[in-house]
C-alpha positions, 0 to 999 in steps of 0.5 A: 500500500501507499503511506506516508512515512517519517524518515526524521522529524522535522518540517512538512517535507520530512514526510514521503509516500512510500510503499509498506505492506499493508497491515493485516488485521488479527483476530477482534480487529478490522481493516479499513480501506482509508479513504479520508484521513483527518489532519490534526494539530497532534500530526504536525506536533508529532511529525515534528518530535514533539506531541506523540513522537516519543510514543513512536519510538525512532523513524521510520514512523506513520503518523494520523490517527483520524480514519474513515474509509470501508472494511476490507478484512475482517478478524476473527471474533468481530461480529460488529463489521462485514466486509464493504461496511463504511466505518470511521473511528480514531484508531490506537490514539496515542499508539500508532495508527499510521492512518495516513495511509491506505489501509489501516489495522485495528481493533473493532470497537476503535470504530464506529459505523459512518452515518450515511449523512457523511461524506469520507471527508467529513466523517474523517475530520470528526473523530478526534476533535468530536471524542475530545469536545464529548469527553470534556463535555459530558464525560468530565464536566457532565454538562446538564441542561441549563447550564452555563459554558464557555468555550474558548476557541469556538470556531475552531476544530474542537470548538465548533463541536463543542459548541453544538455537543453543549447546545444539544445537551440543553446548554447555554454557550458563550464562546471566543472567537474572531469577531468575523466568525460570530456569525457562524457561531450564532448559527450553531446556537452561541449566545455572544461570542467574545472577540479574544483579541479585544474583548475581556469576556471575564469582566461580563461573564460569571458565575459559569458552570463550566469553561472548555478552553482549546488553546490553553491560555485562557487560565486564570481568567476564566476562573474568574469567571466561574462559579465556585464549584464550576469546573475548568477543563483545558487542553494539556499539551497547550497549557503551562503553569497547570499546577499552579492554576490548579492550586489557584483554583482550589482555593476558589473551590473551583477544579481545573483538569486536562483532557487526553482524548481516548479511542470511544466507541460510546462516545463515537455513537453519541457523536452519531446520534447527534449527526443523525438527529441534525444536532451536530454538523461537521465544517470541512475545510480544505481537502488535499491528496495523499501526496500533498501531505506535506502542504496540508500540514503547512497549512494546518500549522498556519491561521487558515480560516477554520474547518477541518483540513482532511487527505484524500486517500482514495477517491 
């Protein structure tokens, strides 16, 4: 098969599609004829020697976790997948997945059944983003209805999920954004948006039950803006000075935690449901192929506009 591979870490260009075998899968696994595979800030981390590289071991590495595609073989002991299914799932995240490439290996329950309302594209951009905005959302914070939530970052991948899951859930959502992308918030159900490079949402919101932020450096301040008792969750990798918000947070009864997303069947069917019902919308920005890698990821390293950049692997 053809895989894009990682001879070194470094810049866009150390990535190169070659010729490997193609993973085969054992028994209570399935493979998956990739067709879109999604693009994430942990590729580019990870290309570069960061992010999940030191999980990897040396190169020669594959890298990707988000994978959409159709079941070509099926393990021994898998009774949720036939052959020709279309699936979508993050497979082995933070383990190595190599999902920019064209066929991909894994266990069974890794996956979950493409909503036929989804093109390739758009159901490979969802599984990561979405897992991480439902694990925070209504695994960690438990968010009820009637609650209050701010999302930082709420156009943006994880956000704009986000921001749906919490108004699905009955939720009152406040975001940050450009000011340009207020509009398209307010479509999703956003109450006011915050124009992060002018606007101090603490001096006008408080007393909120929970803060998501997705870039990490909103800290202190959206504890100033939550009630005691509320909970703040943050993205880890994109936070420093966590002991320290952690502690400050205690002395205000308030919890603040990171979130590492986890390959979830239920939460993969939660995010389905919500497809399915019109409740969740999936934006798909810019699509590249398989060989174009390495533009895809200069982009994605770069402000882009939002939506979600995706590779086209089979067309």
């Amino acid at each position: 098969m053809k895989a894009v591979l990682l001879h070194e870490f470094g810049d866009p260009e150390v990535m190169v599609v070659e010729d490997v075998p193609a993973p085969e899968p054992i028994p209570t696994e399935i493979q998956v004829r990739v067709h879109a595979a999604g693009v994430n800030p942990i590729d580019f981390k990870t290309r570069q020697g960061r992010g999940m590289a030191p999980l990897l071991g040396d190169p020669p590495v594959q890298i990707g976790w988000d994978v959409a595609g159709v079941v070509s073989a099926v393990g021994k002991g898998v009774t949720r997948f036939q052959v020709g299914d279309e699936a979508f799932g993050m497979p082995w995240f933070p383990r190595q997945a190599g999902a920019y490439a064209e066929y991909v290996a894994a266990p069974s329950r890794h996956f979950a059944a493409k909503p036929a309302v989804l093109s390739h594209e758009q159901a490979a951009a969802l599984p990561l983003a979405g897992l991480t905005a439902w694990q925070a959302l209504v695994d960690t914070i438990r968010l009820q209805a009637g609650d209050d939530v701010l999302v930082h970052g709420g156009a943006g991948g994880v956000g704009h999920l986000a921001v749906q899951i919490a108004r699905a859930r009955g939720a009152n959502v406040f975001a940050t954004a450009r000011a340009e992308q207020a509009g398209e918030l307010a479509k999703l159900g956003v109450e006011r948006t915050f124009d992060y490079r002018e606007e101090r949402f603490e001096d006008e919101l408080s007393e909120l039950d929970a803060v998501v932020d997705t870039s990490g450096q909103h800290g202190a301040a959206s504890l100033a803006a939550l009630r005691p008792g509320g909970i703040l969750v943050t993205v880890p990798s994109a936070t420093e000075g966590m002991d320290a918000l952690q502690t400050r947070a205690a002395e205000r009864s308030q919890r603040v935690t990171g979130i590492l997303v986890e390959p979830d069947l239920v939460g993969l069917t939660g995010l389905c449901h919500l497809i399915e019902d019109g409740h969740l919308q999936v934006n798909v920005g810019q699509v590249f192929d398989l060989d174009q890698a390495a533009e895809a990821h200069r982009l994605a390293e770069g402000s882009h506009g939002g939506g979600k950049i995706v590779l086209r692997v089979r067309r």
